[in-house]
C-alpha positions in Angstrom: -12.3 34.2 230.4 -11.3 30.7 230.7 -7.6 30.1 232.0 -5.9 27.0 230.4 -3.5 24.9 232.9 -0.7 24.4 230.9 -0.4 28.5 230.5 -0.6 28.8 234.5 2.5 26.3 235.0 4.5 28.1 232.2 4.3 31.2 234.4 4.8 29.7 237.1 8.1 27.7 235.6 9.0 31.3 234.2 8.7 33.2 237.5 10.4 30.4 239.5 13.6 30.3 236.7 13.1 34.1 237.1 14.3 33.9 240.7 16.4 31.1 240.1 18.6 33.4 238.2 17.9 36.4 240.3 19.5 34.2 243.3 22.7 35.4 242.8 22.0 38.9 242.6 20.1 38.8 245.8 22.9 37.9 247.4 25.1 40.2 245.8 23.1 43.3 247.0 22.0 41.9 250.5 25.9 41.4 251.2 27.2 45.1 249.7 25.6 46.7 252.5 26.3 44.2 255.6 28.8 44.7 258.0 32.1 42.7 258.3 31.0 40.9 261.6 27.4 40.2 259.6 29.2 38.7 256.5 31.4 36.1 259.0 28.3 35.8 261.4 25.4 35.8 259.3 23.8 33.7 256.2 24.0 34.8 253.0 20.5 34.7 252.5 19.8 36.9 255.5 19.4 40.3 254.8 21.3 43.3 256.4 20.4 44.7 259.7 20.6 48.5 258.7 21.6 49.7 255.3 25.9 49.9 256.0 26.8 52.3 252.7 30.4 52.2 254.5 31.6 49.5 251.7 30.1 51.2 249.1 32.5 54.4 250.1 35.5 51.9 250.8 34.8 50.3 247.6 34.3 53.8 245.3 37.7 55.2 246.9 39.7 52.2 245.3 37.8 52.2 242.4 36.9 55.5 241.3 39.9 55.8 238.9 39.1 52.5 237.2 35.4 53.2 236.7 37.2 56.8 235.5 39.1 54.7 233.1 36.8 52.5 232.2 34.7 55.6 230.8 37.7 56.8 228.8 38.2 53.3 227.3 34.3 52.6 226.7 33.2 55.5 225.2 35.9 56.3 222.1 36.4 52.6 221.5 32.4 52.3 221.1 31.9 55.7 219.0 34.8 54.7 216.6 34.2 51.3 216.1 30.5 51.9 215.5 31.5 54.2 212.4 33.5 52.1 211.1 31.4 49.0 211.2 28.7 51.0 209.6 30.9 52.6 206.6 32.4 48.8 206.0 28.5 47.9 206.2 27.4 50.5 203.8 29.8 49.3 201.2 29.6 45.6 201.6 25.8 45.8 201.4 25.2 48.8 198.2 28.6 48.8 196.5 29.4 45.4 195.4 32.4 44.8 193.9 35.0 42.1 192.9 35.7 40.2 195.9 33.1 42.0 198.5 31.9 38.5 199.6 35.5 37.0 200.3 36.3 40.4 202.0 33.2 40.1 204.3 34.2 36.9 205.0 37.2 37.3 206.4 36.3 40.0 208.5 33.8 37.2 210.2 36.9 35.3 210.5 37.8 37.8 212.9 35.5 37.3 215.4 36.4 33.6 215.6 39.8 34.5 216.7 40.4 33.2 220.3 41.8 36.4 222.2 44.2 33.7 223.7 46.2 33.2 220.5 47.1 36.9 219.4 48.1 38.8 222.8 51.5 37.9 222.1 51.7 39.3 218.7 49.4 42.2 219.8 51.4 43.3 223.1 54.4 43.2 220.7 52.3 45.7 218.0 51.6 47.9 221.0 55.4 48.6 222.3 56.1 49.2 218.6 54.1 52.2 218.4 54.2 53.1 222.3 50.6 52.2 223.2 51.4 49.6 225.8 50.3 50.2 229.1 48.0 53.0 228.2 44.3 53.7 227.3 45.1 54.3 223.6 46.0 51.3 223.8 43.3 49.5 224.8 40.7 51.6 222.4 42.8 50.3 219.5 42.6 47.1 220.0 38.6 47.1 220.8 38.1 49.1 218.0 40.2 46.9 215.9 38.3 43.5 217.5 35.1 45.0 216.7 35.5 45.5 213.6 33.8 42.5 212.4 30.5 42.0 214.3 30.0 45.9 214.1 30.6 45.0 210.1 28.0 42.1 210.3 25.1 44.0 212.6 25.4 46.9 209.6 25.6 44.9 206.9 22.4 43.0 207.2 20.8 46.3 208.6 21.7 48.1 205.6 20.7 44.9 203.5 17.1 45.8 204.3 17.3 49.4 202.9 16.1 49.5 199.7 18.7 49.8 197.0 16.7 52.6 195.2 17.8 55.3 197.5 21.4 54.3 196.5 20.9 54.7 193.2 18.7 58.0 193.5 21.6 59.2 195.1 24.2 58.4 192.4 21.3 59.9 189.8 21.8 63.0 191.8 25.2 63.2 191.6 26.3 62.0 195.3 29.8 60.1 195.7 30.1 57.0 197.8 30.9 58.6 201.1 27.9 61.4 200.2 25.9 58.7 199.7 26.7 57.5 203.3 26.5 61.0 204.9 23.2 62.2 203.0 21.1 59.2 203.1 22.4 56.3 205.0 23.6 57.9 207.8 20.2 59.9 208.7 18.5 56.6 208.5 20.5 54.5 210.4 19.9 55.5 214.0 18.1 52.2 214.8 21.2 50.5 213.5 23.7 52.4 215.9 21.7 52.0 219.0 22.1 48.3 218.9 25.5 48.6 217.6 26.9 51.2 220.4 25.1 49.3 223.2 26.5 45.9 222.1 30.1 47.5 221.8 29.9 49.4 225.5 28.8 46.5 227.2 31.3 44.0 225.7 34.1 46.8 226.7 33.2 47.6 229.7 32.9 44.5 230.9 36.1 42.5 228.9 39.2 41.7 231.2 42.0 39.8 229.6 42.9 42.0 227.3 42.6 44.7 229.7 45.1 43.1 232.5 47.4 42.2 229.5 47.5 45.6 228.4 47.8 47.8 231.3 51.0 47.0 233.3 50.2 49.8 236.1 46.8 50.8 238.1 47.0 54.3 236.9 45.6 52.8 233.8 43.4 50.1 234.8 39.9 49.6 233.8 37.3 48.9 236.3 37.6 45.3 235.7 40.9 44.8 236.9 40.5 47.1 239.9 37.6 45.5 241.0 40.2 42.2 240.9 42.3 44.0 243.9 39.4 44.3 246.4 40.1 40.4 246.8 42.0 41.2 249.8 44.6 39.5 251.6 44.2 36.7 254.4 40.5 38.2 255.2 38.2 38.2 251.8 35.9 41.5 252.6 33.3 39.9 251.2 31.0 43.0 251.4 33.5 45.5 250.5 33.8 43.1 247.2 30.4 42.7 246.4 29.8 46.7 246.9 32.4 47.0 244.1 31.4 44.6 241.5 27.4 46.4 241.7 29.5 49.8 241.5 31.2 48.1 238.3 28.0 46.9 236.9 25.9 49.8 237.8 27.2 51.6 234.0 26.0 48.5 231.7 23.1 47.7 233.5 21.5 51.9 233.5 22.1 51.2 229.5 19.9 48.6 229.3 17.6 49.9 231.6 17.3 53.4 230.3 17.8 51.7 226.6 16.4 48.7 226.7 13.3 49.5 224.1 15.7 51.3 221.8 17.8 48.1 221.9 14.5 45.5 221.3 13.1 48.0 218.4 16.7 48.1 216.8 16.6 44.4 216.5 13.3 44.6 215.2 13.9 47.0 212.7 16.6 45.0 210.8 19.9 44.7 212.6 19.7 41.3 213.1 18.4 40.4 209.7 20.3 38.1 207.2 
Protein backbone atom coordinates (compact mmCIF):
# COMPACT_ATOMS: atom_id res chain seq x y z
CA UNK A 1 0.00 0.00 0.00
CA UNK A 2 1.51 3.12 -1.24
CA UNK A 3 1.76 5.98 1.51
CA UNK A 4 1.27 9.60 0.04
CA UNK A 5 3.61 12.46 1.66
CA UNK A 6 1.22 14.93 2.18
CA UNK A 7 -1.04 12.37 4.49
CA UNK A 8 2.33 11.53 6.62
CA UNK A 9 2.88 15.53 7.43
CA UNK A 10 -0.88 15.91 8.23
CA UNK A 11 -0.34 13.31 11.02
CA UNK A 12 2.49 14.48 11.87
CA UNK A 13 1.06 18.37 12.12
CA UNK A 14 -1.94 16.62 13.99
CA UNK A 15 0.15 14.68 16.56
CA UNK A 16 2.48 17.69 17.13
CA UNK A 17 -0.76 20.26 17.71
CA UNK A 18 -1.95 17.25 19.71
CA UNK A 19 0.80 17.77 22.20
CA UNK A 20 0.90 21.29 21.74
CA UNK A 21 -2.38 21.46 23.48
CA UNK A 22 -1.74 18.58 25.79
CA UNK A 23 1.32 20.92 27.09
CA UNK A 24 -0.61 22.40 29.56
CA UNK A 25 -2.07 19.48 30.95
CA UNK A 26 1.24 17.86 31.41
CA UNK A 27 2.19 20.28 33.50
CA UNK A 28 -0.85 20.42 35.40
CA UNK A 29 -0.62 16.64 36.49
CA UNK A 30 3.32 16.54 36.82
CA UNK A 31 2.95 19.46 39.40
CA UNK A 32 -0.32 17.97 41.50
CA UNK A 33 1.79 15.45 42.86
CA UNK A 34 5.35 17.34 43.54
CA UNK A 35 6.39 18.54 46.67
CA UNK A 36 6.51 22.18 47.84
CA UNK A 37 10.45 22.31 47.77
CA UNK A 38 10.16 20.49 44.05
CA UNK A 39 7.58 23.15 42.76
CA UNK A 40 10.19 26.28 44.01
CA UNK A 41 13.30 24.01 43.05
CA UNK A 42 12.43 22.21 40.10
CA UNK A 43 11.21 22.87 36.30
CA UNK A 44 7.94 22.59 35.37
CA UNK A 45 8.64 20.27 32.82
CA UNK A 46 10.37 17.91 35.20
CA UNK A 47 8.41 15.31 36.45
CA UNK A 48 7.91 14.36 40.27
CA UNK A 49 10.35 12.40 42.16
CA UNK A 50 7.81 9.96 43.86
CA UNK A 51 4.07 10.26 43.44
CA UNK A 52 3.31 13.03 46.66
CA UNK A 53 -0.78 12.31 46.85
CA UNK A 54 -0.31 14.73 50.02
CA UNK A 55 -1.89 17.79 47.86
CA UNK A 56 -4.36 15.79 46.53
CA UNK A 57 -5.70 15.13 50.41
CA UNK A 58 -4.88 18.91 51.26
CA UNK A 59 -6.70 19.92 48.18
CA UNK A 60 -10.01 17.39 48.66
CA UNK A 61 -10.27 18.58 52.49
CA UNK A 62 -10.98 22.29 51.32
CA UNK A 63 -12.82 21.31 48.55
CA UNK A 64 -14.90 18.41 49.24
CA UNK A 65 -17.99 20.62 50.10
CA UNK A 66 -17.76 22.53 46.83
CA UNK A 67 -17.41 19.46 44.59
CA UNK A 68 -20.55 18.43 47.16
CA UNK A 69 -22.25 21.50 45.94
CA UNK A 70 -21.29 21.54 42.77
CA UNK A 71 -23.21 18.02 42.46
CA UNK A 72 -26.36 19.46 43.94
CA UNK A 73 -26.21 22.46 41.54
CA UNK A 74 -25.27 20.29 38.38
CA UNK A 75 -27.46 17.62 38.57
CA UNK A 76 -31.26 19.26 39.07
CA UNK A 77 -30.35 22.27 36.99
CA UNK A 78 -29.31 19.75 34.02
CA UNK A 79 -32.44 17.22 34.54
CA UNK A 80 -34.92 20.24 34.60
CA UNK A 81 -33.64 22.33 32.04
CA UNK A 82 -33.31 19.29 29.68
CA UNK A 83 -37.25 18.75 29.98
CA UNK A 84 -37.95 21.79 29.44
CA UNK A 85 -35.94 22.46 26.49
CA UNK A 86 -37.35 19.34 24.97
CA UNK A 87 -41.23 20.11 25.75
CA UNK A 88 -40.54 23.92 24.21
CA UNK A 89 -38.82 21.73 21.38
CA UNK A 90 -41.68 19.42 20.90
CA UNK A 91 -44.05 22.23 20.43
CA UNK A 92 -42.09 24.62 18.36
CA UNK A 93 -41.19 21.91 15.90
CA UNK A 94 -45.04 19.65 15.56
CA UNK A 95 -47.44 22.27 16.82
CA UNK A 96 -47.15 25.33 14.95
CA UNK A 97 -49.03 28.05 15.73
CA UNK A 98 -49.49 31.84 15.35
CA UNK A 99 -46.40 33.39 16.26
CA UNK A 100 -44.22 29.98 16.99
CA UNK A 101 -41.40 31.47 14.82
CA UNK A 102 -41.21 34.96 16.60
CA UNK A 103 -41.47 32.94 19.94
CA UNK A 104 -38.42 30.74 19.01
CA UNK A 105 -36.73 33.65 18.16
CA UNK A 106 -36.66 35.34 21.09
CA UNK A 107 -35.81 32.49 23.08
CA UNK A 108 -32.36 32.53 20.85
CA UNK A 109 -32.26 36.00 21.87
CA UNK A 110 -31.58 34.67 25.10
CA UNK A 111 -28.50 33.14 24.66
CA UNK A 112 -27.04 36.38 23.25
CA UNK A 113 -27.48 37.97 26.47
CA UNK A 114 -24.09 38.88 28.04
CA UNK A 115 -24.30 37.47 31.71
CA UNK A 116 -22.50 40.83 32.53
CA UNK A 117 -25.66 42.94 31.87
CA UNK A 118 -28.47 41.10 33.97
CA UNK A 119 -26.76 40.12 37.46
CA UNK A 120 -27.94 43.20 38.73
CA UNK A 121 -31.51 42.74 37.87
CA UNK A 122 -31.12 38.95 38.63
CA UNK A 123 -29.44 39.26 42.23
CA UNK A 124 -32.35 41.71 42.86
CA UNK A 125 -35.10 38.71 41.55
CA UNK A 126 -33.29 36.36 43.86
CA UNK A 127 -33.66 38.44 47.37
CA UNK A 128 -37.23 38.89 46.24
CA UNK A 129 -38.13 35.37 46.50
CA UNK A 130 -35.27 34.44 49.17
CA UNK A 131 -33.01 32.38 46.77
CA UNK A 132 -29.89 34.51 47.21
CA UNK A 133 -27.00 32.91 48.56
CA UNK A 134 -28.34 29.41 48.16
CA UNK A 135 -28.25 26.47 45.72
CA UNK A 136 -31.91 26.96 44.64
CA UNK A 137 -30.71 29.79 43.62
CA UNK A 138 -28.21 28.92 41.43
CA UNK A 139 -30.40 25.90 39.68
CA UNK A 140 -32.94 28.65 38.83
CA UNK A 141 -31.07 30.66 37.12
CA UNK A 142 -29.20 27.84 34.95
CA UNK A 143 -32.23 26.38 34.31
CA UNK A 144 -33.64 29.61 33.32
CA UNK A 145 -30.28 30.52 31.03
CA UNK A 146 -30.65 27.27 29.43
CA UNK A 147 -33.61 27.53 28.29
CA UNK A 148 -32.77 28.63 24.96
CA UNK A 149 -29.94 26.46 23.55
CA UNK A 150 -31.68 23.34 25.32
CA UNK A 151 -34.86 24.80 23.08
CA UNK A 152 -32.65 25.07 19.90
CA UNK A 153 -30.65 21.41 20.23
CA UNK A 154 -34.59 19.88 20.54
CA UNK A 155 -36.00 21.76 18.16
CA UNK A 156 -34.01 20.82 15.17
CA UNK A 157 -33.79 17.18 16.75
CA UNK A 158 -37.39 16.89 16.79
CA UNK A 159 -37.41 18.66 13.25
CA UNK A 160 -36.11 15.45 11.84
CA UNK A 161 -38.89 13.18 13.32
CA UNK A 162 -41.28 12.58 10.86
CA UNK A 163 -44.47 14.57 11.33
CA UNK A 164 -46.61 11.38 10.60
CA UNK A 165 -46.21 9.99 14.10
CA UNK A 166 -47.67 13.28 15.33
CA UNK A 167 -50.54 13.07 13.48
CA UNK A 168 -51.04 9.22 14.07
CA UNK A 169 -51.10 10.23 17.49
CA UNK A 170 -53.75 12.92 17.30
CA UNK A 171 -55.76 10.01 14.94
CA UNK A 172 -55.57 8.01 18.05
CA UNK A 173 -56.90 10.35 20.20
CA UNK A 174 -53.51 11.50 22.16
CA UNK A 175 -53.42 15.27 23.58
CA UNK A 176 -50.40 17.42 23.06
CA UNK A 177 -48.57 16.46 26.21
CA UNK A 178 -49.58 12.50 25.44
CA UNK A 179 -48.24 13.02 22.39
CA UNK A 180 -44.85 14.06 24.03
CA UNK A 181 -45.03 11.32 26.75
CA UNK A 182 -46.17 8.38 24.28
CA UNK A 183 -44.13 8.90 21.32
CA UNK A 184 -41.64 11.70 21.56
CA UNK A 185 -40.34 11.10 24.66
CA UNK A 186 -39.45 7.21 24.03
CA UNK A 187 -37.63 8.42 21.00
CA UNK A 188 -35.74 10.98 22.09
CA UNK A 189 -32.94 9.49 24.13
CA UNK A 190 -30.25 10.42 21.54
CA UNK A 191 -31.55 14.02 21.93
CA UNK A 192 -31.13 14.21 25.80
CA UNK A 193 -27.68 12.65 25.95
CA UNK A 194 -26.31 15.56 24.01
CA UNK A 195 -28.57 17.93 25.73
CA UNK A 196 -27.71 16.73 29.53
CA UNK A 197 -23.96 16.53 28.76
CA UNK A 198 -23.87 19.97 27.23
CA UNK A 199 -25.95 21.46 30.25
CA UNK A 200 -23.56 19.52 33.14
CA UNK A 201 -20.54 20.62 31.69
CA UNK A 202 -21.50 24.30 31.09
CA UNK A 203 -22.67 24.22 34.93
CA UNK A 204 -20.20 22.71 36.38
CA UNK A 205 -17.77 24.46 35.06
CA UNK A 206 -19.55 28.34 34.98
CA UNK A 207 -18.13 30.87 37.68
CA UNK A 208 -19.57 34.35 37.57
CA UNK A 209 -22.68 33.66 38.23
CA UNK A 210 -21.76 31.32 40.82
CA UNK A 211 -19.40 33.88 42.95
CA UNK A 212 -22.31 36.45 42.37
CA UNK A 213 -24.78 34.29 43.79
CA UNK A 214 -23.40 32.62 46.77
CA UNK A 215 -22.28 35.22 49.33
CA UNK A 216 -20.92 32.38 51.94
CA UNK A 217 -18.62 29.07 51.25
CA UNK A 218 -21.18 26.92 52.82
CA UNK A 219 -22.75 27.28 49.47
CA UNK A 220 -20.06 27.52 46.97
CA UNK A 221 -19.60 25.52 43.93
CA UNK A 222 -16.46 23.93 43.24
CA UNK A 223 -15.44 26.74 41.09
CA UNK A 224 -15.23 29.30 43.53
CA UNK A 225 -13.52 27.05 46.11
CA UNK A 226 -11.02 26.02 43.97
CA UNK A 227 -10.46 30.19 43.72
CA UNK A 228 -9.40 30.04 47.61
CA UNK A 229 -6.49 27.54 47.17
CA UNK A 230 -4.71 30.71 45.68
CA UNK A 231 -3.00 31.16 48.93
CA UNK A 232 -1.58 33.96 50.57
CA UNK A 233 2.17 35.33 50.14
CA UNK A 234 3.28 31.61 49.06
CA UNK A 235 1.08 30.31 45.81
CA UNK A 236 1.00 26.35 46.60
CA UNK A 237 1.35 25.80 43.30
CA UNK A 238 0.88 21.93 43.70
CA UNK A 239 -1.77 22.10 46.19
CA UNK A 240 -3.62 24.29 43.31
CA UNK A 241 -3.11 22.26 40.50
CA UNK A 242 -4.17 19.06 42.67
CA UNK A 243 -7.51 20.92 42.98
CA UNK A 244 -8.35 22.19 39.70
CA UNK A 245 -7.78 18.13 38.22
CA UNK A 246 -10.05 17.17 41.41
CA UNK A 247 -12.55 19.93 39.82
CA UNK A 248 -12.23 18.70 36.35
CA UNK A 249 -12.10 15.14 37.15
CA UNK A 250 -16.50 15.18 36.97
CA UNK A 251 -16.68 16.73 33.31
CA UNK A 252 -13.93 15.08 31.93
CA UNK A 253 -15.34 11.06 33.26
CA UNK A 254 -18.54 12.30 31.19
CA UNK A 255 -16.94 12.64 28.25
CA UNK A 256 -14.89 9.87 28.61
CA UNK A 257 -17.38 7.37 29.71
CA UNK A 258 -19.98 9.31 27.18
CA UNK A 259 -18.10 10.49 24.67
CA UNK A 260 -19.73 8.02 21.76
CA UNK A 261 -23.19 8.62 23.07
CA UNK A 262 -22.33 12.38 22.75
CA UNK A 263 -20.72 11.89 18.81
CA UNK A 264 -23.90 9.51 17.87
CA UNK A 265 -26.35 12.16 19.41
CA UNK A 266 -24.98 14.75 17.02
CA UNK A 267 -25.15 12.38 14.41
CA UNK A 268 -28.54 11.46 14.80
CA UNK A 269 -30.10 14.91 14.48
CA UNK A 270 -29.40 17.20 17.35
CA UNK A 271 -27.38 19.43 15.53
CA UNK A 272 -29.53 19.58 12.41
CA UNK A 273 -31.23 22.75 11.01
Amino acid sequence: MRVRPWRVLLYICLCGLALFYLMPVYVVFSTSFKTMQEVSQTSVWQLPATLNWASYKEALAKLGQGLINSTRLAVPATILSAFLGSMNGYVLSKWKFRGADTLFALLLFGMFIPYQSILIPMVRFLQSIHLYGSIGGLVVVHVVYGIPMTTLLFRNYYTSIPTELVEAGKIDGCSLLGIYRHIMLPISAPGFVVVMIWQFTSIWNEFLFAVTVTNNPASQPATVSLQGLAGGLVAQWHVQMAGALLTALPTLLVYILLGNYFVQGLLAGSLKG
